[in-house]
Structure formats: structure tokens, C-alpha cells
C-alpha positions, 0 to 999 in steps of 0.5 A: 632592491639593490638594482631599484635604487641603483636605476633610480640613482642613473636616472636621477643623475640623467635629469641632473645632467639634462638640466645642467647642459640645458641651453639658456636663453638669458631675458632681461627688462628695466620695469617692475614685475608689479607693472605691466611690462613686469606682468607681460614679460612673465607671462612671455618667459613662462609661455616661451619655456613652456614652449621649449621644453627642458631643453632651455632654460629661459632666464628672467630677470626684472627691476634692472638687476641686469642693468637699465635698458642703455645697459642691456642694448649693450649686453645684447650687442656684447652677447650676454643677455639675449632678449631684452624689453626696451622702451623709450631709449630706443630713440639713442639707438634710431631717432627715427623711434622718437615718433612715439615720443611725440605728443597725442600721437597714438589715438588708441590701441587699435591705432597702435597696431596699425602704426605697428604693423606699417610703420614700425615692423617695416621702417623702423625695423630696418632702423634697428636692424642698421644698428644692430638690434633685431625687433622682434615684437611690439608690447605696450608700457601704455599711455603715460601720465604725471604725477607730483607732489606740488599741486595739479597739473591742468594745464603746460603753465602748471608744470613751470619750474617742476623738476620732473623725471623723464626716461633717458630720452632726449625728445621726452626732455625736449618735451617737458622743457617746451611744456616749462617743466625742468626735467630730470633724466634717470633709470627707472630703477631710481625714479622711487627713492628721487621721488621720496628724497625729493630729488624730483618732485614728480614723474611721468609713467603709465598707470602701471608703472606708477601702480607698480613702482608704488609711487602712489606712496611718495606722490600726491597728484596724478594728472591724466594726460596720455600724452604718450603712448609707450611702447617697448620692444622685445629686442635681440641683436642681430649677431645673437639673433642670427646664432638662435637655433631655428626652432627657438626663433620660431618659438620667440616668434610665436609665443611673443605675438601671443604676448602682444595680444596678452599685452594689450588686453591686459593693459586696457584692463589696466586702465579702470582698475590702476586708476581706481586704486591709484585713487584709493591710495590717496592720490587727487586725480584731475583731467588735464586741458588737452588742447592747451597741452597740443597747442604747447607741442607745436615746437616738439613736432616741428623738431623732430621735422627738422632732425630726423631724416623723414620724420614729418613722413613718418608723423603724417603717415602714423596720424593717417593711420587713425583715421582708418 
């Protein structure tokens, strides 16, 4: 009995030790865990430690507790987070990934993978790479839309004068302001209690960032505009990156492809279902007048020609990949 118990205490302080050394892999987003980037970056933590084993320990953390995304680009950079989902704010890290902060730029998801695939894993890859963040995959935040609490937005003329949250982007804000908006740049994590104080009187997210944020709660008008596609981007940095054992990059590599195809099944999924119970949560939901809304983009566009070293290159490619 004596050697039983004895055994039992080695092995139990064996495991102990095993878990305590093991190797930790700390991951961090901006977004909720209701919505879809909270949702996909579960699935990719739980699938990435199922991969590695007791071995590592993948650290998860949402909703900002490790700070916003300009927070944690530079965690990655100084080394305490190692994997971080990042979305609008990479265009203070490369203008060039203001492309997809242009206006109904992105046709569909199947047009998304193709923009992926030869635009942002090649050009924009390198961007990243120059300022020292490793992208690894491309999910998806979906297509963005805006809510208020003053009356429908149908068309730019509706927006005059609305304080209106927007990511900590320049292009987003240069956006709203050429639709006559007054934009108001804040974290993610704010966005709720702006909303609810009246800071703000509106935002602009995809329908599971609003679902997710319960914003439904504090806005009263959701006008479906899909005038951005939002994508965020598993991103480490090169240093970090570099010092990952080759059976971990090669895990991160693996179990964040799979995550992709998660996301976007997941996120057209979404769709029909969010807006439903966006409905059913009281919001009056209208349809925008699209062609006054790209009409009303010529000045966007022509910016970003103007300030991004090949930007009209990189638009015209993107728009002929929709045609494929």
C-alpha cells in the first residue's frame, strides 16, 4: 500500500512538473468572444493546443485584457505576446493594408481569397515583413455595416454631422469624413460604454462585432452597407517568429489554414442568423442607396492613389481579381 501511494505521489509530481515547465505560446485579440473573430480565435487556440500537446501551453486572451491591437503589435514586437489577431490598425504599420479600407473593394469571400492569396500573402507580406511582423493567416471580421441611434442611414447625406466610431484608422476616418460623418477613433473595447453614454451616436462593425458587443442594446438603426470587408490577420513578429521551434511554426501554420476555412464558412453562416436576431433585438434595419455611397468614395480612392507608393497598382489588381 505503502509503495502504491509512494508511485502514485512520484507521478503526480511528474505531471505537475511537466505542466509547469511546459512551453507557453501567449495569443492575444482586441474583439469579444461572442463575435466572430472572439469565435474563430477559440477554435484556433483550442485546435493549436490539441495539436501541440502538454508540451505547450496556448495562452488566450480576448476583449483586450492584453491590450488593443496598437497595444499588442507592440507586445509582439517587444516579445511578450507571441501570436495576436490584428485588423484595421495594420494600415499604421503599412499603408499599403489600407487597400482593404477601401470602399466596396471586396465583392465576396471567394473574391477575398484570391486578393489573399496574390495580393496579400506576396505584396503585402512582404510590407509587414519590412516592419517587422510575420503574417501568418488571413481571417475574416466580415463585412462592416453602421448602426445609430439618430435615424436610418440610406444614403452619405444621412451621415452629416453624426459622431461616428471608427477603428483607429486614418483611411476609415478619411472614409466617414468624405461620406459627412464626424468620426470619432476609439479601441474596440470602448466602443459599448461611447455608445451607451452618448460620446457617439453610432459605429460601424460587422454583424458579429455588433451581435457580439451586444450593441444591439444601446443602438437603435442598423443600415446594411458592406462597405468594407474586414479582415484580421494572425500576425507574430519576425524576431518571435524566428526563435519558434520548427514543430511549432509548422503546427501555427497548419492549425491557422484550417482556421481560415472555419472562418469564413463560419462568418457566411453569420450572415443570416446575426441579422435576424440583430432584428429580433429591436434594431430597424434598412438597406443603404450603394451607388450614391460609391459615388461619394471617388475622393477615398483617389487618396489612397496619391499616398501609398502603388496604391492605384494594388486597386486595379484587387478589382480584377473579381472578375475571375
Amino acid at each position: 500500500m505503502k509503495r502504491a501511494m509512494l508511485a502514485a505521489t512520484l507521478l503526480a509530481a511528474a505531471l505537475g512538473t511537466t505542466t509547469a515547465h511546459a512551453e507557453k505560446i501567449v495569443f492575444a485579440i482586441g474583439g469579444s468572444p461572442n463575435s466572430l473573430q472572439g469565435q474563430t480565435a477559440q477554435h484556433f487556440a483550442d485546435s493549436l493546443q490539441a495539436r501541440l500537446g502538454d508540451e505547450h501551453q496556448v495562452e488566450y486572451y480576448h476583449s483586450g485584457q492584453l491590450g488593443d491591437e496598437r497595444q499588442l503589435i507592440q507586445k509582439l514586437r517587444l516579445g511578450t505576446v507571441d501570436l495576436a489577431a490584428i485588423s484595421s490598425v495594420m494600415s499604421s504599420v503599412s499603408p499599403s493594408f489600407a487597400l482593404f479600407d477601401m470602399p466596396f473593394m471586396v465583392k465576396d469571400r471567394e473574391h477575398l481569397k484570391r486578393i489573399d492569396d496574390e495580393i496579400v500573402m506576396t505584396d503585402l507580406a512582404e510590407d509587414a515583413k519590412a516592419k517587422g511582423l510575420k503574417l501568418v493567416s488571413t481571417w475574416e471580421n466580415g463585412f462592416r455595416q453602421i448602426t445609430n441611434n439618430e435615424h436610418p442611414v440610406v444614403e452619405p447625406e444621412d451621415l452629416d454631422g453624426l459622431k461616428l466610431r471608427t477603428p483607429q484608422s486614418e483611411w476609415r476616418t478619411g472614409m466617414f469624413t468624405a461620406w459627412g460623418a464626424n468620426p470619432t477613433p476609439m479601441a474596440f473595447s470602448e466602443v459599448f460604454v461611447a455608445l451607451q453614454t452618448g460620446v457617439v451616436d453610432g459605429q460601424e462593425n460587422p454583424l458579429s462585432n455588433i451581435d457580439g458587443a451586444k450593441f444591439q442594446e444601446v443602438q437603435k438603426y442598423l443600415s446594411l452597407s458592406n462597405h468594407v470587408y474586414s479582415p484580421i490577420w494572425l500576425t507574430s513578429s519576425q524576431a518571435g517568429w524566428g526563435k519558434m521551434p520548427e514543430d511549432v511554426k509548422a503546427a501555427i501554420a497548419e492549425v491557422s489554414a484550417e482556421t481560415q476555412s472555419w472562418a469564413f464558412a463560419k462568418g457566411a453562416e453569420l450572415d443570416d442568423k446575426l441579422l435576424a436576431s440583430l432584428k429580433a433585438g429591436g434594431m430597424a434595419v434598412n438597406e443603404v442607396d450603394r451607388d450614391a455611397f460609391v459615388t461619394a468614395s471617388a475622393p477615398v480612392y483617389q487618396a489612397f492613389s496619391d499616398k501609398v507608393d502603388g496604391g492605384q497598382a494594388l486597386v486595379d489588381r484587387a478589382m480584377a481579381l473579381a472578375k475571375e
